[in-house]
C-alpha positions as CSV (number, residue, x, y, z in Angstrom):
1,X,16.5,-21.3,-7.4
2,X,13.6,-21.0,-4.9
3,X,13.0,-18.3,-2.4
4,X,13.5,-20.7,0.4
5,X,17.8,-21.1,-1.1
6,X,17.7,-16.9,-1.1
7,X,20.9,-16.7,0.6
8,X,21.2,-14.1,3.4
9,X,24.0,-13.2,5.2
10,X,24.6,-10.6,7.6
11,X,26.4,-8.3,5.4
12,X,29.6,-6.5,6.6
13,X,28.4,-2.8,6.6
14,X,32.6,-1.4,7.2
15,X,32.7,-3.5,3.8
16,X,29.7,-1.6,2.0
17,X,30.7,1.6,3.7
18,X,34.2,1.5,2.1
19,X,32.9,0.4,-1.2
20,X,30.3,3.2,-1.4
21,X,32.8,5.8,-0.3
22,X,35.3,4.8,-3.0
23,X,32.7,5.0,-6.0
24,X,31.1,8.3,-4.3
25,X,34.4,10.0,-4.7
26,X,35.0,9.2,-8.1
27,X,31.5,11.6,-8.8
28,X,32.5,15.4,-8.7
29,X,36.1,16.3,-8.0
30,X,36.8,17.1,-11.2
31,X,36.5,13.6,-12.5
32,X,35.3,13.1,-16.6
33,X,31.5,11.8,-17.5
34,X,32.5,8.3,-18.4
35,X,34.4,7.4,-14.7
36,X,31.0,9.5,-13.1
37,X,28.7,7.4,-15.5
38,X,30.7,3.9,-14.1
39,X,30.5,5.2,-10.3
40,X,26.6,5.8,-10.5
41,X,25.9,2.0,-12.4
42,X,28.6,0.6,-9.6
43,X,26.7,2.7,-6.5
44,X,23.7,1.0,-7.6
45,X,24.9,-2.1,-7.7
46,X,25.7,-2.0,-4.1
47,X,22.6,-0.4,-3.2
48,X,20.8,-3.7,-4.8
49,X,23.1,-6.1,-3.1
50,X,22.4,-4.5,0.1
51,X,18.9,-3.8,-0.4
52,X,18.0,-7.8,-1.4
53,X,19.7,-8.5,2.2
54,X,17.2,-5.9,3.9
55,X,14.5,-7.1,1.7
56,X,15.1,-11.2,2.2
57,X,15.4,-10.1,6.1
58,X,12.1,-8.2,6.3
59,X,9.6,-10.7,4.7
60,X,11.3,-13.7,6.8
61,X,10.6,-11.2,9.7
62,X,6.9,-11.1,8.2
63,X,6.6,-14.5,7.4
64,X,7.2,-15.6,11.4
65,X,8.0,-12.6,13.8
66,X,8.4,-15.3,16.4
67,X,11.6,-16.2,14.6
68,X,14.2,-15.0,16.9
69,X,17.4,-14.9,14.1
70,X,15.2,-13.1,11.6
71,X,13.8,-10.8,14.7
72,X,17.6,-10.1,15.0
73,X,18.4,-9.1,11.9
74,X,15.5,-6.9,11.6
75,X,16.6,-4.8,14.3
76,X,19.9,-5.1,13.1
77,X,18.5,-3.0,9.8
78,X,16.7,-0.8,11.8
79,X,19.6,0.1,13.6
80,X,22.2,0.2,10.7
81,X,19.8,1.4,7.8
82,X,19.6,5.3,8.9
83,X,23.5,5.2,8.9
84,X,23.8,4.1,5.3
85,X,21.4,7.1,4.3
86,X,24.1,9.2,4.9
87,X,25.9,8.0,2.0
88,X,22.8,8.2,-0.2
89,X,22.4,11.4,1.2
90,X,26.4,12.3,0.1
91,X,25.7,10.6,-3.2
92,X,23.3,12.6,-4.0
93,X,24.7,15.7,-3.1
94,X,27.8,15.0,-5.5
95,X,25.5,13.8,-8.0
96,X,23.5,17.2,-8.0
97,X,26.2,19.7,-8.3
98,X,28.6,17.5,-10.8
99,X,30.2,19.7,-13.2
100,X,28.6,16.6,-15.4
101,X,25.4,16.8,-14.7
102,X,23.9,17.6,-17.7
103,X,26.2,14.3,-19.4
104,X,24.6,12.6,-16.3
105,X,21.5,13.8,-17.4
106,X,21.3,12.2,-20.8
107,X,22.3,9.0,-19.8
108,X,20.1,8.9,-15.9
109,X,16.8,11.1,-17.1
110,X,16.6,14.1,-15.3
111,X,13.1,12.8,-13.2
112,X,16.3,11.1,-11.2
113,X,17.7,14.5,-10.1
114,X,14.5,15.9,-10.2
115,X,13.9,13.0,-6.9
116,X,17.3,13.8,-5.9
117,X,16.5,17.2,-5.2
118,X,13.5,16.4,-2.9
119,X,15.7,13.4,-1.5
120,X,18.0,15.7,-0.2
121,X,15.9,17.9,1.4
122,X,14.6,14.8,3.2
123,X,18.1,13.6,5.2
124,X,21.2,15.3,7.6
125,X,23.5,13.2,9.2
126,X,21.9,14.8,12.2
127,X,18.3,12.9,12.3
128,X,20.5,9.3,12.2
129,X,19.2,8.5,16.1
130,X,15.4,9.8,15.3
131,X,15.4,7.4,12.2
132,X,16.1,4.9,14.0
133,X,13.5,5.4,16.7
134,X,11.1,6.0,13.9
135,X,11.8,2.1,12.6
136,X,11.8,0.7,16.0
137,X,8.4,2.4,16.6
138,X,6.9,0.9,13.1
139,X,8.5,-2.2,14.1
140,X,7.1,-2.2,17.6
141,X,3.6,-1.5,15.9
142,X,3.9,-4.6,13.6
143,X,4.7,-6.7,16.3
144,X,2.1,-5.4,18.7
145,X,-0.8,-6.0,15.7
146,X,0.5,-9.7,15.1
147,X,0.4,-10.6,18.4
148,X,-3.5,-10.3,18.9
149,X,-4.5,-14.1,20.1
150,X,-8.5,-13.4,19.8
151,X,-10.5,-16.0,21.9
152,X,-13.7,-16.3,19.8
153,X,-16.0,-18.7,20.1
154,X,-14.2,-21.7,21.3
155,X,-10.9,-21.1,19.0
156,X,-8.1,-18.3,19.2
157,X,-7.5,-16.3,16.2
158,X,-4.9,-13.5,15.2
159,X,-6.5,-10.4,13.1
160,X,-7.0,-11.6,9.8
161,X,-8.4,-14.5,10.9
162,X,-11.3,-12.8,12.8
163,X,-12.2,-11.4,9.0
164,X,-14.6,-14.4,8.7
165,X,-16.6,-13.6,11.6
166,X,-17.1,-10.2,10.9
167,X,-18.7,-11.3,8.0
168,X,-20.9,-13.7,9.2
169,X,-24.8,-14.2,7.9
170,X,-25.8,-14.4,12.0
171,X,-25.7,-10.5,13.1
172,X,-25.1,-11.5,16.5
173,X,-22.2,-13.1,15.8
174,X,-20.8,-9.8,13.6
175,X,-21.3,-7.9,16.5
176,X,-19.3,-10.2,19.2
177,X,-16.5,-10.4,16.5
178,X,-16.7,-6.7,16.3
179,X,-16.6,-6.4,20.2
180,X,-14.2,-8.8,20.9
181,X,-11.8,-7.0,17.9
182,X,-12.1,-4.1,19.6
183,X,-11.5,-5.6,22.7
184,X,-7.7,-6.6,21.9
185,X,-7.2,-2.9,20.5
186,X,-8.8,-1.3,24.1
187,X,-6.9,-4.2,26.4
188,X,-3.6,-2.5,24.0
189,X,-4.8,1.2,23.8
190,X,-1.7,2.6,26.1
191,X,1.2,1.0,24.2
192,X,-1.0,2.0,20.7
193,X,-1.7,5.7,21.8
194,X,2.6,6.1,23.4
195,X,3.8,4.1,19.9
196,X,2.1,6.8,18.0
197,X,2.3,9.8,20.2
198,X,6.5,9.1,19.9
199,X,5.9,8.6,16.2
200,X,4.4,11.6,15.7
201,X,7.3,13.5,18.3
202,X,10.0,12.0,16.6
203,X,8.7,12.8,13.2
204,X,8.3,16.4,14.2
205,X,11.5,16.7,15.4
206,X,12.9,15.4,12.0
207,X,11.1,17.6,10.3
208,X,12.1,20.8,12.5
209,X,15.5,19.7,12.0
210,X,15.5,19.4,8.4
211,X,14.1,23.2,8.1
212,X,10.4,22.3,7.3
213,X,7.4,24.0,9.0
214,X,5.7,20.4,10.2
215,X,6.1,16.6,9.0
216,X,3.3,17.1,6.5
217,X,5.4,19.0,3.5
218,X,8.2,16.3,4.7
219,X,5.9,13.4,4.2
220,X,5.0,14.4,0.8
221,X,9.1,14.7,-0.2
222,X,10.0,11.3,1.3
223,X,7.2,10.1,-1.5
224,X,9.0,11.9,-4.0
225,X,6.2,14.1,-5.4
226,X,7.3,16.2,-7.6
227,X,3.8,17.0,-9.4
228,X,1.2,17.9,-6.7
229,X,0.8,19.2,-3.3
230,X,-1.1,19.4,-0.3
231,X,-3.6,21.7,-1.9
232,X,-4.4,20.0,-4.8
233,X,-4.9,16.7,-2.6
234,X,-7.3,18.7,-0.5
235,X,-8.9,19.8,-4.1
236,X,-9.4,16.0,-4.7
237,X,-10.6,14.9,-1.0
238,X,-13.2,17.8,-1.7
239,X,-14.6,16.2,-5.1
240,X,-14.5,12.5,-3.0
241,X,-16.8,14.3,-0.3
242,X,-19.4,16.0,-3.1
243,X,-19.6,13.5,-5.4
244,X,-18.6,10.0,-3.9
245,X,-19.8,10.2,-0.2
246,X,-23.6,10.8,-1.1
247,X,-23.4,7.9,-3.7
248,X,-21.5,5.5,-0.9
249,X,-24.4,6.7,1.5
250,X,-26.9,5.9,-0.8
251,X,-25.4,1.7,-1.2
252,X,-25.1,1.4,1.9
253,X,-28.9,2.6,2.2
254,X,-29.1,-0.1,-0.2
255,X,-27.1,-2.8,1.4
256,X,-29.4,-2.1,4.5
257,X,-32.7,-3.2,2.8
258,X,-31.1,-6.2,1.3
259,X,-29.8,-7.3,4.6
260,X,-33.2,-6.5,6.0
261,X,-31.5,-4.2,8.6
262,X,-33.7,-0.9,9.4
263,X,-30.9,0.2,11.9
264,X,-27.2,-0.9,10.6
265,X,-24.1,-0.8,12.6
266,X,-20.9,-0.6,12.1
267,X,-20.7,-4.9,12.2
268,X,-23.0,-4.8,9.5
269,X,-21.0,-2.8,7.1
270,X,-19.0,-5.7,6.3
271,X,-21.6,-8.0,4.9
272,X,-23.0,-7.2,1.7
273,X,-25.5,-10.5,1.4
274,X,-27.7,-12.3,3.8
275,X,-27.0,-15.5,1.3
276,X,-23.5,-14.4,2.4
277,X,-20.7,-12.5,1.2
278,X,-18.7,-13.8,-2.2
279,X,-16.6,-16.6,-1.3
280,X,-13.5,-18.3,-3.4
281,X,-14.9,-22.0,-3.8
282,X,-11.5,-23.8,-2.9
283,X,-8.8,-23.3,-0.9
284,X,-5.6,-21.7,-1.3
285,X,-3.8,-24.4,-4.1
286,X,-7.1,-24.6,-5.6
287,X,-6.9,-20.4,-6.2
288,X,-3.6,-20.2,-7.0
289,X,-4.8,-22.8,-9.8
290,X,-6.8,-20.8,-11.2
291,X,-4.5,-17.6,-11.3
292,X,-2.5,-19.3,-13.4
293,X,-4.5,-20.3,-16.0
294,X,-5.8,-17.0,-16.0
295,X,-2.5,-15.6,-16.2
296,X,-2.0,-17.8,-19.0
297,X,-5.0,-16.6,-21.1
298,X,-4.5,-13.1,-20.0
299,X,-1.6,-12.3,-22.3
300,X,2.0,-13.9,-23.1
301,X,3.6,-11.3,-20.9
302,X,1.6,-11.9,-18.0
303,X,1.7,-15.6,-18.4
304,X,5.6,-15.7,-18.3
305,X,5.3,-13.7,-15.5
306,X,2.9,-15.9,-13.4
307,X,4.8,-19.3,-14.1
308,X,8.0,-17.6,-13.1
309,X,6.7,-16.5,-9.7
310,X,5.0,-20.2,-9.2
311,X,8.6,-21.9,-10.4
312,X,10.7,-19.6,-7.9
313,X,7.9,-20.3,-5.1
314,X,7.3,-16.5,-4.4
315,X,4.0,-16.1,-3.4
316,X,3.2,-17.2,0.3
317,X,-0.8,-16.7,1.0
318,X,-1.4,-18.6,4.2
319,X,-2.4,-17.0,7.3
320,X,-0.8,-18.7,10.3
321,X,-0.1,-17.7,13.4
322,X,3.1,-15.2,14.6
323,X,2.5,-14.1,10.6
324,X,2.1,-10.2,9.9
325,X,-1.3,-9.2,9.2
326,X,-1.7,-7.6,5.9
327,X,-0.6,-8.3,2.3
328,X,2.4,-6.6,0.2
329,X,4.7,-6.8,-2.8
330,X,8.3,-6.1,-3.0
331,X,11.6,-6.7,-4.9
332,X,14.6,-8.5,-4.7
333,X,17.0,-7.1,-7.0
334,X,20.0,-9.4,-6.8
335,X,17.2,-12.3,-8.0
336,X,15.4,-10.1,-10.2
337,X,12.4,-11.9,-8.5
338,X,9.3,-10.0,-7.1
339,X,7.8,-11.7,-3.8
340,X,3.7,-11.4,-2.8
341,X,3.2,-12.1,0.7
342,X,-0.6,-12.5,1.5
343,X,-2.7,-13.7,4.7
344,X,-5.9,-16.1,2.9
345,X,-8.6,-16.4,5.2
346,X,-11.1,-17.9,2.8
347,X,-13.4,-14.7,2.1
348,X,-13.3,-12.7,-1.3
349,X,-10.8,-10.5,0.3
350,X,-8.1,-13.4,-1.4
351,X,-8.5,-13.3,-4.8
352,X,-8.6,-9.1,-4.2
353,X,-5.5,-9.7,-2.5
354,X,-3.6,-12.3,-5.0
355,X,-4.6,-10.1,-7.8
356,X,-3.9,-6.9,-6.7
357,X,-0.4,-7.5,-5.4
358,X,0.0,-9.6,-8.4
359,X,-0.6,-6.2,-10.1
360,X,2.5,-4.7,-8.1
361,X,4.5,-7.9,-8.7
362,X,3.9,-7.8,-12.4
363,X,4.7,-4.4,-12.9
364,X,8.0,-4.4,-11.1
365,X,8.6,-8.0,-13.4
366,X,8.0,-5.7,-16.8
367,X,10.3,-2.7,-15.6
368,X,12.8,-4.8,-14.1
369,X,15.8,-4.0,-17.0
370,X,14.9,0.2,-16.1
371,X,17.6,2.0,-13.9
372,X,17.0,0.8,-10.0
373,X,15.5,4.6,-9.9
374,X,13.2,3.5,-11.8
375,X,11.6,0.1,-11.3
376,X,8.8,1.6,-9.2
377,X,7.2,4.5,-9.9
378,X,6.2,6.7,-6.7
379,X,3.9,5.1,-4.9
380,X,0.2,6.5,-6.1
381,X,1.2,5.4,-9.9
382,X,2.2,2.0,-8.5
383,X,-1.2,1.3,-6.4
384,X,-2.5,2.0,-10.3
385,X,-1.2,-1.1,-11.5
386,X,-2.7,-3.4,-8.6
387,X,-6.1,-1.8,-8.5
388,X,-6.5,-2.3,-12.4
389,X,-5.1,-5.6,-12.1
390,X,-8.0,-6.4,-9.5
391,X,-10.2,-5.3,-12.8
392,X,-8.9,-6.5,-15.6
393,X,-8.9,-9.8,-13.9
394,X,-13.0,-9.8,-14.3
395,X,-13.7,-11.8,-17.7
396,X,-12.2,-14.8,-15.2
397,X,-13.3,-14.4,-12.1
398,X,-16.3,-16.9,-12.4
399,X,-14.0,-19.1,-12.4
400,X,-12.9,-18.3,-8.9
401,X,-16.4,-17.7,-7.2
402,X,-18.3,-19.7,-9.8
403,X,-22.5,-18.5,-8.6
404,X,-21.2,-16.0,-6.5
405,X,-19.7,-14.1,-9.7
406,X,-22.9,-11.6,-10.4
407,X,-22.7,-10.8,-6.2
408,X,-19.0,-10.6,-6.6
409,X,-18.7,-8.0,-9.5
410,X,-21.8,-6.3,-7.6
411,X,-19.5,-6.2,-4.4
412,X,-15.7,-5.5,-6.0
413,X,-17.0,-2.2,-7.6
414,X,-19.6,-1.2,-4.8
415,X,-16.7,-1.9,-2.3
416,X,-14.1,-0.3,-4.9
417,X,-16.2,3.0,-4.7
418,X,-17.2,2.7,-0.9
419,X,-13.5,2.9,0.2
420,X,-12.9,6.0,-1.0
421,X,-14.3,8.1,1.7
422,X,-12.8,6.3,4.2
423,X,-9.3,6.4,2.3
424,X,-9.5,10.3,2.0
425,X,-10.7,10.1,5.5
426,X,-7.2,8.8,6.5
427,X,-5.6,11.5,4.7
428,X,-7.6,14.7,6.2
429,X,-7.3,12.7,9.5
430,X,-3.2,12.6,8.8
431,X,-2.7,16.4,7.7
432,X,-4.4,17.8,11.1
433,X,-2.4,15.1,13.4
434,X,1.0,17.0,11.6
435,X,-0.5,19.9,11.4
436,X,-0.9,20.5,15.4
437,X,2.0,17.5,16.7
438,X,0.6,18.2,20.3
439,X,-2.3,16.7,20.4
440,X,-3.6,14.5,23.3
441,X,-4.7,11.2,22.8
442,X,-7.5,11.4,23.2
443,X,-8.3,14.2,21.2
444,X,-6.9,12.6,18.5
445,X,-9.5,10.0,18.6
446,X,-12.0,13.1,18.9
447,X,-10.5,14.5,15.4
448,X,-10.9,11.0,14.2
449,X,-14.9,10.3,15.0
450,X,-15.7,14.0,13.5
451,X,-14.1,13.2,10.6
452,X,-15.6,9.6,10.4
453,X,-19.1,11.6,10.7
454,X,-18.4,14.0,7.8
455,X,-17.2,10.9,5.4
456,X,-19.0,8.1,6.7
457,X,-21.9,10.2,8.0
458,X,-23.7,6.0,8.0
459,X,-20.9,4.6,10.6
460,X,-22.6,3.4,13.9
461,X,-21.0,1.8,16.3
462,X,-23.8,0.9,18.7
463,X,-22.9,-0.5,21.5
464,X,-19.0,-0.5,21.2
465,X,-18.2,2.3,23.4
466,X,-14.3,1.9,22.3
467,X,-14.8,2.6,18.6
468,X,-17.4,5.2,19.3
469,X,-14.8,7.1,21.0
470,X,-12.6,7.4,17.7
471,X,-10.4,4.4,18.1
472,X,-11.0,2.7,14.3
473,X,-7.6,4.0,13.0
474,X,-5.7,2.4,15.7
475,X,-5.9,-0.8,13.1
476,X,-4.5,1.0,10.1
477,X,-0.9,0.6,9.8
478,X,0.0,3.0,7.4
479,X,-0.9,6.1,9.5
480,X,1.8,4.4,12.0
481,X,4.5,3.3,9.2
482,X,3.5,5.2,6.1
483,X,2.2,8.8,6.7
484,X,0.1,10.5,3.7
485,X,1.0,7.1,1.6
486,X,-3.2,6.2,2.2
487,X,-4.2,9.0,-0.1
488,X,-2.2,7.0,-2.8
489,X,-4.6,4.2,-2.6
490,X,-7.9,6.4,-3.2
491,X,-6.1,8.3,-6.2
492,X,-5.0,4.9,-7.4
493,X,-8.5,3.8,-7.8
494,X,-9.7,6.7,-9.5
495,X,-7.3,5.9,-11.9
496,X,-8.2,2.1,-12.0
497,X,-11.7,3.2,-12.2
498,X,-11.2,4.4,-15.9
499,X,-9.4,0.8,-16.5
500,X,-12.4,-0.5,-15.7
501,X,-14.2,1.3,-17.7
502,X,-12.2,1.4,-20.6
503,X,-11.8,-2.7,-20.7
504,X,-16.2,-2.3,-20.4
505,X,-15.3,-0.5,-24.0
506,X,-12.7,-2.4,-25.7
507,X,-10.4,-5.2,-23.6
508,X,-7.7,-5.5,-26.3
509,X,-6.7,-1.6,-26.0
510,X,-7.4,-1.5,-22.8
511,X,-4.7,-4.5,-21.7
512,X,-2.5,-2.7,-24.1
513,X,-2.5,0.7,-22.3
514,X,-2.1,-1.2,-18.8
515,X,1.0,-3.0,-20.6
516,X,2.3,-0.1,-21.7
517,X,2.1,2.0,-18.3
518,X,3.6,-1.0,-16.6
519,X,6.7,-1.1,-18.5
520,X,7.6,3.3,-18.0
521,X,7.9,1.6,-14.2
522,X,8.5,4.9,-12.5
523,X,10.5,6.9,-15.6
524,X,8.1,9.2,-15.2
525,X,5.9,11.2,-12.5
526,X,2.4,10.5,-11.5
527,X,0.8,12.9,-13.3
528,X,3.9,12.1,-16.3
529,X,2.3,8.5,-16.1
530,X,-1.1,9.1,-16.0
531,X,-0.7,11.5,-19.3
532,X,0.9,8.8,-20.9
533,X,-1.6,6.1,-20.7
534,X,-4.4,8.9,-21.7
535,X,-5.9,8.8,-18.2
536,X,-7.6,11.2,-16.8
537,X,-6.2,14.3,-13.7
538,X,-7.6,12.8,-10.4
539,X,-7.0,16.8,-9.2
540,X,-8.7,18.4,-11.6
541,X,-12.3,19.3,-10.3
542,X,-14.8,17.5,-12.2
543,X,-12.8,13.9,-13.4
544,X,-14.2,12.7,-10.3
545,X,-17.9,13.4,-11.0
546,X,-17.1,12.0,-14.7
547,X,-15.9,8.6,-13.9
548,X,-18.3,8.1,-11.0
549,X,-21.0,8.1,-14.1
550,X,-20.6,4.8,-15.9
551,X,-20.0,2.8,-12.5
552,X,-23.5,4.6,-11.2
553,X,-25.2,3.7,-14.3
554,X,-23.8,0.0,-13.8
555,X,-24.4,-0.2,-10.2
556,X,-27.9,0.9,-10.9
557,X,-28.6,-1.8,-13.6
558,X,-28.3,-4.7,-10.7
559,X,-31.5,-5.6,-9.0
560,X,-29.0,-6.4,-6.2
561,X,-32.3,-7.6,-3.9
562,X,-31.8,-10.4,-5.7
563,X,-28.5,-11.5,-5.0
């Protein structure tokens, strides 16, 4: 079956309702382990039934937000989801204090009720109406960023499609695609700074309601992190800002002198080459090609995987207008099928893209059999699979950028290491927001800009009055839809980091401790996961400064005046 014959139906939520409630009530109530055993396998069940529904509804949603029945439906979700939550929130609640639960235990793993615990904390019947203003607001968000219709010269283009031009060799054209970028975000600044201002109100609220001090303790529960806390993420940020921002500072001193540039800007952070960035040398068929055959090579598992998402037909790559920016991976459980929904725009920023969520994709494929508690690990373990992917993926990559491959490799692990000040940045930026909930507007933009200055001390914005003000993270999605998720990203790399340094080393052991990590899926925590592929702490001081070596001494060894 192919994506496109994914049946969806509006399901019948009285229906679901009623089926939930029967199998929740056969958990606790004196009933014996075997009936509770059967009750949890059949509340799953319904779970994935209703959750491939959501999930088929959501990327159609993506895929064309202009479509009006798939608009529909989304809101129907948004509306309805928070109300089912209640019965996950019930669920649990039996689940936790069963007589049983040891029994349930044994045959569940107890990192499940170890979730469950933080789960619960995170829902009351009473927050219903602010969840649901919380997903109108994301949605709201998403639609506002996909419908930017850029005039540039002499076409119209929607946000990843202005990628290009940022890019460009000619640095006047950079800096009108910069200003006319910025342009769309200032002409929508009101709806972006009352979208966010209720977002952070509303998540407040939830928060107060729920018991907690602020969001940001909140945050970190709805992510089910059971290992770390805010402090030892602030321990972290502090090793990014000693040991990664002067390095960063120092390429992009670097990437100045190639470029010939004794002032850069902002607009000229994006190009790396004044022969041009790395591009893909065909088009998206052409790419997708070339996965493949990669895929086949790489190893048996990840070839079966490949072909089976090329035979479903779920991958869809082209940007086209009324499309969501961005890229993702998800699941849909009733078809065991993962689904990688990408937006090409023929820069280098495709192949990242098709391999990374390729990484997600796969690793959902290999843990597909686990418990549905399982299949994904939280959501910093699971950016580890993508980012490695984006590594391991390097004894092929000529084959995508053919000459461009030395300026590529150059570029992915210059870029790779560049990002992390800027993803920390996010993360600092997102703890003061929840920390004080009334700030203005505007001096959340203040915050912003001093904290761009202390990570990105280079960022220059020139003339662009807008983004001088603090505006950049009006772009960034997850700070709308996905507080404190950001940070994931940046520990995620660290972790991919070592990948990449371990296939340097030996690429047999290393593909086997990626395949490995891939299959626990999410059976055990971050740090749980980390241990058990023999990588290093991310938030212990020092494994920052110890990884950042080899990539330094490689970065060094490229006369990269000469790409």
């Amino acid at each position: 079956m192919k994506f496109n014959d994914f049946k969806y139906e509006r399901p019948n939520l009285e229906e679901v309702i009623k089926q939930l409630q029967e199998q929740i009530q056969l958990i606790g109530e004196g009933h014996d382990l075997e009936t509770e055993i059967k009750a949890v396998y059949k509340v799953f069940e319904i779970n994935d039934e209703i959750g491939t529904l959501g999930t088929l509804v959501a990327i159609r949603n993506s895929v064309n937000t202009t479509d009006e029945f798939y608009e529909k439906e989304q809101e129907f979700f948004d509306e309805q989801g928070p109300h089912l939550r209640q019965f996950e929130h019930l669920f649990l609640e039996k689940l936790l204090a069963s007589k049983n639960r040891k029994g349930l235990e044994k045959e569940f793993g107890s990192l499940m009720f170890l979730r469950g615990e933080l789960a619960k904390k995170t829902f009351k019947p009473e927050i219903i109406a602010d969840l649901q203003q919380e997903n109108k607001l994301s949605t709201e968000y998403g639609k506002l960023v996909a419908s930017a219709k850029i005039e540039f010269q002499g076409g119209v283009y929607n946000l990843s499609q202005m990628a290009p031009f940022l890019q460009d060799k000619n640095r006047e054209t950079r800096h009108q695609a910069q200003l006319a970028v910025s342009k769309f975000f200032a002409d929508n600044e009101k709806q972006f700074d009352r979208i966010y201002d209720d977002m952070v109100k509303v998540r407040h609220t939830i928060a107060e309601k729920l018991g907690y001090e602020n969001f940001i303790q909140l945050g970190y529960d709805r992510f089910g992190r059971t290992d770390y806390n805010a402090d030892d993420v602030k321990t972290y940020r502090d090793q990014i800002y000693e040991d990664i921002v002067p390095l960063v500072t120092k390429l992009t001193e670097r990437k100045a002198k190639r470029l010939g540039i004794d002032n850069p800007k902002s607009y000229d952070l994006a190009l790396s080459f004044l022969s041009g960035n790395p591009t893909p040398k065909g088009d998206r068929a052409w790419q997708v090609e070339r996965a493949k055959k990669m895929y086949d090579e790489m190893s048996p598992e990840t070839s079966e995987f490949f072909n089976f998402m090329l035979n479903h037909e779920l991958l869809d790559l082209d940007s086209k207008p009324g499309k969501q920016g961005g890229g993702y991976c998800t699941y849909l459980p009733t078809y065991r099928s993962p689904f990688i929904f990408a937006n090409f725009n023929g820069t280098s920023h495709d192949v990242d893209v098709l391999t990374h969520e390729a990484g997600h994709a796969f690793q959902v494929y290999s843990s597909r059999d686990l418990l549905p508690e399982y299949r994904w690990p939280t959501m910093e373990a699971a950016e580890i699979h993508s980012m490695s992917m984006e590594f391991l993926a390097w004894p092929w990559i000529d084959s995508f950028f053919l000459e461009d491959t030395p300026k590529y490799k150059f570029n992915h692990l210059a870029g790779a290491i560049s990002f992390l000040p800027y993803g920390v940045l996010v993360d600092e930026f997102q703890h003061h927001i929840y920390e004080k909930p009334g700030l203005t507007p505007d001096e959340r933009k203040a915050l912003w800009r001093k904290l761009e200055k202390k990570y990105m001390p280079f960022k220059d914005y020139g003339d662009d009055a807008f983004m001088e003000k603090g505006t950049y993270w009006l772009r960034q999605g997850h700070i709308f839809s996905s507080p404190f998720y950001y940070i994931d990203y940046t520990l995620a790399q660290v972790c991919a980091f070592q990948y990449w340094i371990k296939h340097q080393a030996n690429r047999k052991e290393a593909l086997e401790s990626y395949l490995k990590l891939c299959r626990l899926g999410g059976s055990k925590s971050f740090v749980g996961l980390i241990e058990s592929a023999s990588l290093k702490n991310p938030f212990k001081k020092g494994t920052v400064k110890e990884i950042v070596k080899p990539i330094r001494a490689y970065l060094d060894s490229v006369d990269d005046t000469k790409l």
